[in-house]
C-alpha positions as CSV (number, residue, x, y, z in Angstrom):
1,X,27.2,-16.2,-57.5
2,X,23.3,-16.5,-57.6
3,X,22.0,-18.7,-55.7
4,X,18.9,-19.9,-57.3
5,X,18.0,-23.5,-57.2
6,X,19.0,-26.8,-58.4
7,X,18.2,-28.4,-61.9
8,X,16.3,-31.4,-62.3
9,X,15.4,-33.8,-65.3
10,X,12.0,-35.6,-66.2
11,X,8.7,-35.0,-68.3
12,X,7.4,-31.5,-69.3
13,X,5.5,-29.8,-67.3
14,X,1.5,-28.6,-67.3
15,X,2.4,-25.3,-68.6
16,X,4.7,-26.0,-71.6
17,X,8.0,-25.6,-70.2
18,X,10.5,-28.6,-70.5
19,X,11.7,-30.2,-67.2
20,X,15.2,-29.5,-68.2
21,X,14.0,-25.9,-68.0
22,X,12.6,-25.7,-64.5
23,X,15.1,-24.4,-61.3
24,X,14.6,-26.5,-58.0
25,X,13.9,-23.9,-55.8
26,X,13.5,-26.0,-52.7
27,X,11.4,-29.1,-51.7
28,X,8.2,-29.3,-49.4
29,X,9.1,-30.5,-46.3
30,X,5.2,-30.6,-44.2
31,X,2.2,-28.9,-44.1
32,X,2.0,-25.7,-41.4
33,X,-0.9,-25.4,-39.5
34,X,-4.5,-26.4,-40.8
35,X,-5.7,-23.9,-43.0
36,X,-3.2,-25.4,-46.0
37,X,-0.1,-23.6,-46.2
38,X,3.1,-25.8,-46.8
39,X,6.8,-25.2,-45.8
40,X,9.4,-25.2,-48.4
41,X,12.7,-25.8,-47.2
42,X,14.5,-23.9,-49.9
43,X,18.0,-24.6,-51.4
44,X,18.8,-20.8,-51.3
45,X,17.6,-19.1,-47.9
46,X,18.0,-15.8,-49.3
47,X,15.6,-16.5,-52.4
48,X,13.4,-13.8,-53.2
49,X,12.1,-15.2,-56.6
50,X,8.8,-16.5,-55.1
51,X,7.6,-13.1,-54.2
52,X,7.6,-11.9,-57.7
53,X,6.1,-15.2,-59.6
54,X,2.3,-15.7,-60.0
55,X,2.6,-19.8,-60.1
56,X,5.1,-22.4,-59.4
57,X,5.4,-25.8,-60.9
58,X,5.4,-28.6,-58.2
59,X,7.5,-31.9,-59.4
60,X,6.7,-35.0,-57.6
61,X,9.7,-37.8,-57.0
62,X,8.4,-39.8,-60.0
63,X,8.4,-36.9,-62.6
64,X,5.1,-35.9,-62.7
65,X,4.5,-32.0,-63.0
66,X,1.6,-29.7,-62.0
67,X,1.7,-26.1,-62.4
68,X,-0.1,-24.5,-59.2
69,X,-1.2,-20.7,-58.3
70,X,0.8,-18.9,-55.3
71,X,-1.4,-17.1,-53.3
72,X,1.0,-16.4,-50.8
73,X,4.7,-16.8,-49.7
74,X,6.2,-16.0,-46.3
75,X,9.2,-16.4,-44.2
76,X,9.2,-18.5,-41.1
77,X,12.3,-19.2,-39.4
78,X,14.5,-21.2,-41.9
79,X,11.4,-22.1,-44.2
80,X,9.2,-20.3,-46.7
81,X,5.4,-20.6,-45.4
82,X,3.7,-21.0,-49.2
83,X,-0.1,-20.8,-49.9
84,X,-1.4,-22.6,-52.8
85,X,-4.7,-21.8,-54.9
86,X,-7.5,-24.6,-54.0
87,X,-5.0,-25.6,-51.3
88,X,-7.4,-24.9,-48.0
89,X,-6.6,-27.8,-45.2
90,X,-4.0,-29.7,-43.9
91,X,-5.8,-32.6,-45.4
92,X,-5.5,-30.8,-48.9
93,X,-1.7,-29.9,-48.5
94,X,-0.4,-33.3,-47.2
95,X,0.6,-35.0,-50.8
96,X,1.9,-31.5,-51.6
97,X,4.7,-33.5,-49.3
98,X,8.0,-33.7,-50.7
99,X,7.2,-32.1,-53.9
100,X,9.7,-30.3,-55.5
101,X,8.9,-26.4,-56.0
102,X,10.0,-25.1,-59.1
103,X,9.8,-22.1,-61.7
104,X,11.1,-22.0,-65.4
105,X,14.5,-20.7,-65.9
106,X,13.3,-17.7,-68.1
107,X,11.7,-16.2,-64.7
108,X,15.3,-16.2,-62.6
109,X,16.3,-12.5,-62.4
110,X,19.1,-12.0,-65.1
111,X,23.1,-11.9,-64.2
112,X,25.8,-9.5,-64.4
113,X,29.0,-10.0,-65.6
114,X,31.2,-13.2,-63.7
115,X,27.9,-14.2,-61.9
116,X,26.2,-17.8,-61.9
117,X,23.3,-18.9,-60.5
118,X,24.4,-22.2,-58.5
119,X,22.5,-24.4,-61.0
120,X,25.0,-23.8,-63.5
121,X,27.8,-24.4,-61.3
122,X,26.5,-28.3,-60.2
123,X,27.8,-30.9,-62.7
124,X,31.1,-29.0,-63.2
125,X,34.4,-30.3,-63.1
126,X,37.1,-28.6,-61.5
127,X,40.8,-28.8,-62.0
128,X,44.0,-26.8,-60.7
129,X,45.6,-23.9,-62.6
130,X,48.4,-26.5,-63.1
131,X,46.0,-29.2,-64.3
132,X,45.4,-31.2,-61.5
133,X,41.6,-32.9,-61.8
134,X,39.7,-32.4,-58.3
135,X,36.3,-33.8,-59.1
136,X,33.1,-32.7,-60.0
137,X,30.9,-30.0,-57.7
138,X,28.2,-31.9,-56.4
139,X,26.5,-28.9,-54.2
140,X,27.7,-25.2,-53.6
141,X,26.8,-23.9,-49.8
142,X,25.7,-20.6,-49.4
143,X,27.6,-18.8,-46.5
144,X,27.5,-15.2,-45.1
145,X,31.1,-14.4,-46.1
146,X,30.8,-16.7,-49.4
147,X,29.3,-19.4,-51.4
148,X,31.7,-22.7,-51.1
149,X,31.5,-25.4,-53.9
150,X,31.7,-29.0,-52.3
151,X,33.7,-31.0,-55.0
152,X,33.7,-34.5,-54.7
153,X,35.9,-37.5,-56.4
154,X,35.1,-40.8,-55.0
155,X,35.3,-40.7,-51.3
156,X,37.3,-37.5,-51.4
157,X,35.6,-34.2,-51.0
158,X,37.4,-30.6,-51.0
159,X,35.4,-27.2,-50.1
160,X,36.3,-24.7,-52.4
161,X,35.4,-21.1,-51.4
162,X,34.2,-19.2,-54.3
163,X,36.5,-15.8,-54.1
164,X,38.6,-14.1,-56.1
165,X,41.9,-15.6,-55.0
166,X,41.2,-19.2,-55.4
167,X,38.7,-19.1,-58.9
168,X,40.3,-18.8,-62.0
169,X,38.0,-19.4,-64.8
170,X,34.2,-20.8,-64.8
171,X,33.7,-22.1,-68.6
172,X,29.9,-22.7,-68.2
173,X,29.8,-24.2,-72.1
174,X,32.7,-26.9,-71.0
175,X,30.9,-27.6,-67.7
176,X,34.7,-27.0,-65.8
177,X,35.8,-24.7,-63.0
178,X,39.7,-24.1,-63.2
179,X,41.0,-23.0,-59.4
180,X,44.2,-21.7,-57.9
181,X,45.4,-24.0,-55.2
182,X,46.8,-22.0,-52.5
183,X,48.4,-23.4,-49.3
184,X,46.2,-25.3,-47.5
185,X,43.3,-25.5,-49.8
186,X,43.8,-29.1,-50.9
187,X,45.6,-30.4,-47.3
188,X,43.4,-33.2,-45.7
């Protein structure tokens, strides 16, 4: 599985690309420090995307879209420390604030064969080898032995690992996820 991101809908952004288009790559969480860097909590912590893209669009919780220059992106304990062009104080990078950060799709580093980047994965339904309906993924964790889909129906969740033994079949044009239910995967 890649990890990159979470989709998002809304208008189109300042550089041409449709909303639909753009991968969440993590949200802005505060400013660090005063001379106007922000800290992007990002959905993947392994992402290396942003230190091979020249700009970023930011989407703001009502839709809007602005494309900003990256000057500068670096780790710092479980955030990225980003630098924005025109970006100088604190003052300046405070309603940069809960911004989404987020880059068209085209830019994500291609797959290989049986890999998905997690945005593809959220949205999809998932069902049994024997056609039991489990629910839908509604977020897929990022582990250091594996990536784990969390699949909700209602109240009910199930965490379903992603490895060889439990996934069957990802049919990304269907939006469904077919898995084996070994013992003990479905207990409560």
């Amino acid at each position: 599985m890649r990890p990159e991101g979470r989709p998002r809908s809304g208008g189109a952004s300042g550089a041409g690309v449709a909303a639909t288009d753009l991968v969440e790559l993590g949200r802005i969480v505060n400013h660090h420090g005063i001379r106007g860097e922000v800290r992007l909590l990002p959905h993947n912590p392994e992402t290396t995307i942003l230190g091979r893209v020249a700009a970023v669009t930011l989407r703001a919780a009502d839709g809007r879209v602005e494309r900003r220059r990256l000057i500068g992106s670096r780790r710092h304990k479980r955030f990225i420390l980003l630098r924005f062009e025109g970006c100088e104080s604190a003052d300046a990078a405070t309603p940069l604030i809960g911004r989404a950060v987020c880059v068209p799709r085209a830019e994500l580093p291609p797959l290989g064969t049986g890999e998905y980047y997690h945005l593809e994965l959220i949205g999809c339904a998932v069902r049994t080898d024997a056609g039991r309906p489990l629910g839908t993924i509604a977020e897929v964790l990022s582990t250091n032995s594996n990536d784990v889909c969390v699949v909700r129906d209602g109240d009910r969740e199930v965490l379903i690992p992603l490895i060889d033994d439990i996934l069957v079949e990802v049919d990304s044009a269907r939006r469904e996820m077919v898995v084996r239910a070994i013992p003990g995967l479905l207990d409560p």
